[in-house]
C-alpha positions as CSV (number, residue, x, y, z in Angstrom):
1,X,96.1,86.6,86.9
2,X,97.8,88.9,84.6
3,X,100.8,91.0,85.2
4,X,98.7,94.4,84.3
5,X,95.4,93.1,87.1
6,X,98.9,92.3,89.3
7,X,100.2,95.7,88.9
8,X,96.5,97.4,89.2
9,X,96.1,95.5,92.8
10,X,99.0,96.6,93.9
11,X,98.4,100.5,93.0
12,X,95.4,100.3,94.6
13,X,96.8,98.8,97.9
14,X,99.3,101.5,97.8
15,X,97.0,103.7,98.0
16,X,95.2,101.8,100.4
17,X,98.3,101.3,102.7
18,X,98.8,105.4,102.3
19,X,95.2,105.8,104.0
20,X,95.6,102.7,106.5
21,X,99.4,104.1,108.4
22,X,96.8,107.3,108.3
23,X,94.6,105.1,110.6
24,X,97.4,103.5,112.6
25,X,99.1,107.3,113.8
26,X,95.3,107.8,115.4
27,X,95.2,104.6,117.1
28,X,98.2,105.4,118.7
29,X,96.4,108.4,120.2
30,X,93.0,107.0,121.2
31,X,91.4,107.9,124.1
32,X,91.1,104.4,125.8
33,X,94.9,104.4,125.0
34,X,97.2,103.0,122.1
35,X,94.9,100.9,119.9
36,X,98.2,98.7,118.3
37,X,99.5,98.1,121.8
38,X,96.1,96.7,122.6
39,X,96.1,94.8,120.1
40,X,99.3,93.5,121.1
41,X,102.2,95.2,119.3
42,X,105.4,95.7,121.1
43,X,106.0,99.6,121.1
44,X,109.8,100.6,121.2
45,X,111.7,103.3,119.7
46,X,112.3,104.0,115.2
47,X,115.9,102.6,114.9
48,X,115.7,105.0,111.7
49,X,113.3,107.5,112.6
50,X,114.0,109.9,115.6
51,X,111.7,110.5,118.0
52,X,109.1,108.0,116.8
53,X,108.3,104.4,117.1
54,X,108.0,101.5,115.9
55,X,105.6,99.1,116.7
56,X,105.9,95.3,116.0
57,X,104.6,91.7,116.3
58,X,105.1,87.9,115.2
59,X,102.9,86.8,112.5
60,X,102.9,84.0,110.4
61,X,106.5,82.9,111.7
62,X,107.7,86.5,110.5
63,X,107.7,89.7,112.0
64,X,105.3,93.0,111.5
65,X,106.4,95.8,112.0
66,X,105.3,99.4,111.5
67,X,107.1,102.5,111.6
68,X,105.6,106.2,110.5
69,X,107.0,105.9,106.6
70,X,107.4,102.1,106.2
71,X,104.8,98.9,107.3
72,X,106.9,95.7,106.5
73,X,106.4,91.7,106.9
74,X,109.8,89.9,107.2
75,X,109.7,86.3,107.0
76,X,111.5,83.4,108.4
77,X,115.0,83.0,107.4
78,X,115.0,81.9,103.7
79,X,111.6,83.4,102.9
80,X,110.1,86.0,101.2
81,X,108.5,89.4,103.2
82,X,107.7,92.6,102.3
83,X,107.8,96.3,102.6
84,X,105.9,99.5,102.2
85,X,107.6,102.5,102.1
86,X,104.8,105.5,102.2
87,X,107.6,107.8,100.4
88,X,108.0,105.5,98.0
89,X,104.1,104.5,97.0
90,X,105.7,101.2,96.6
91,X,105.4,97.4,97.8
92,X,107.9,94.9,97.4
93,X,109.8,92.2,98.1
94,X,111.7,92.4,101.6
95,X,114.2,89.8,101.1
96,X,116.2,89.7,104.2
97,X,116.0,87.7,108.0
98,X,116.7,91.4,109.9
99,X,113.4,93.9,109.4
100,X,114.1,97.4,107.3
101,X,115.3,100.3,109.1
102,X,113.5,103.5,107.5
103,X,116.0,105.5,105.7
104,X,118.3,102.4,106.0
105,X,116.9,99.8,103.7
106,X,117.0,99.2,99.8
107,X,114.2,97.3,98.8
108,X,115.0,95.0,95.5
109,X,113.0,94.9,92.7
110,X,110.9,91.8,92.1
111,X,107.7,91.1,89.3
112,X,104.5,92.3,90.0
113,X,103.5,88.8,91.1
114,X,106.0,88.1,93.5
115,X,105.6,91.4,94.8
116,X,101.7,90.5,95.3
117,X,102.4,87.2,96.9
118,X,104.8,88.6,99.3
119,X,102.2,91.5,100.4
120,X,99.8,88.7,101.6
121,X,100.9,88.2,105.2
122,X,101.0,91.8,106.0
123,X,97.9,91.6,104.4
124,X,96.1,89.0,106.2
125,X,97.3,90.9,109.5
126,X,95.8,94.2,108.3
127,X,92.0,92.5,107.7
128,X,93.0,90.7,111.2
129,X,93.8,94.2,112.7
130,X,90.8,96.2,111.2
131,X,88.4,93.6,112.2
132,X,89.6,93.7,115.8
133,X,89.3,97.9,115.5
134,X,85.2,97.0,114.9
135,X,84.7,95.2,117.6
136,X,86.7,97.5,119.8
137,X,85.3,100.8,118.4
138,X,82.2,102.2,117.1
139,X,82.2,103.2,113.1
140,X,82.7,106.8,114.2
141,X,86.3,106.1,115.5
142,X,87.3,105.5,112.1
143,X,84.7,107.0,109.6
144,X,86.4,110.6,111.9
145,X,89.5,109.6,111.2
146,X,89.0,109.4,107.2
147,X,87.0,112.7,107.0
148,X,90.1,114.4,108.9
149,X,92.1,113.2,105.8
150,X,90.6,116.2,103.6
151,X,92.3,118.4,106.0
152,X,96.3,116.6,105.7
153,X,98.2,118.6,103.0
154,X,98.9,116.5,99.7
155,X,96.5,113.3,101.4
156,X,93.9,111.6,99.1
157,X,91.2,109.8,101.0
158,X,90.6,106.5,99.6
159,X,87.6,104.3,100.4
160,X,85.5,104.9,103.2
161,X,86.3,102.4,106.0
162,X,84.0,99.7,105.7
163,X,84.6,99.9,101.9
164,X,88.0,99.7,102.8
165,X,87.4,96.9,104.6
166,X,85.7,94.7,102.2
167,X,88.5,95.9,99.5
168,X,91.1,94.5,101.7
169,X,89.3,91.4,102.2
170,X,88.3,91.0,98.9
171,X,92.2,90.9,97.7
172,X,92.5,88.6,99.7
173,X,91.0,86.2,97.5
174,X,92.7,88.2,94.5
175,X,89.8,89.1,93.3
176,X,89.1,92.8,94.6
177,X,86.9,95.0,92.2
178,X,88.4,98.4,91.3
179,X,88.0,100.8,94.8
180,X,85.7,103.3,92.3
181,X,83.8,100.5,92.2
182,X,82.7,100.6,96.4
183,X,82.1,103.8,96.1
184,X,78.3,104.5,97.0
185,X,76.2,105.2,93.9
186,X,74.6,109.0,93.3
């Protein structure tokens, strides 16, 4: 793959990832009670962020973990995870054994395709995650959720949520189309 499709995936999960920790702050508040507890992240205080959380989980030998600005994925000791800082509209490389602190990290730079390949488990875990949220939910929990993004200041909705969906799965092959591209036809 080349390094410009490399860099146009990972603007397009960006954006994705913008819309998605969108998702996540509603699933804390559902009504049948914290959706990413259900689903069996550990909630405990933002070591960077006061007075919000962060919620986490082992996957893939690593560690997920999501905080308001920043979703990450650190590896094993001596591997490669990643990071997504909201503020930044960047994902990278997250090259150390102790998961970023918002506010408290630096993320290093790395090539497009490194930064691709080290997106992939946090990536996996988000298809896991939103494939769980459908057979918890009906389509209205989350098609509400993405209309209320008109009403954020300075949010841009991205795909609907079962275009979103299929996007995410379909980069998971590394071959997603262009999100324009799910968008319904007049």
């Amino acid at each position: 793959m080349s390094e410009s499709r490399i860099r146009t995936l990972l603007a397009d999960a960006t954006r994705g990832l913008a819309q998605q920790m969108v998702f996540w702050g509603h699933d804390v508040r559902h009504p049948d009670g914290n959706a990413l507890v259900r689903f069996g992240l550990v909630r405990r205080p933002s070591p960077g962020l006061h007075g919000t959380s962060c919620y986490s989980a082992e996957w893939e030998e690593g560690l997920i973990e999501l905080h308001g600005t920043v979703a990450s994925w650190t590896a094993p000791s001596g591997g490669c995870g990643c990071i997504y800082c909201r503020d930044r509209k960047l994902i990278t490389v997250w090259d150390s054994d102790q998961p970023p602190v918002p506010g408290r990290h630096e993320a290093p730079t790395a090539a497009p395709a490194q930064r691709w390949e080290a997106f992939q488990p946090l990536l996996r875990w988000l298809v896991r995650y939103e494939e769980w949220i459908a057979s918890q939910h009906p389509p209205g929990w989350r098609e509400g959720i993405w209309k209320s993004i008109r009403r954020i200041p300075k949010a841009k909705q991205w795909l609907a949520p079962a275009s979103a969906v299929l996007w995410w799965t379909l980069a998971l092959s590394g071959a997603p189309p262009r999100p324009k591209q799910l968008l319904p036809q007049p």
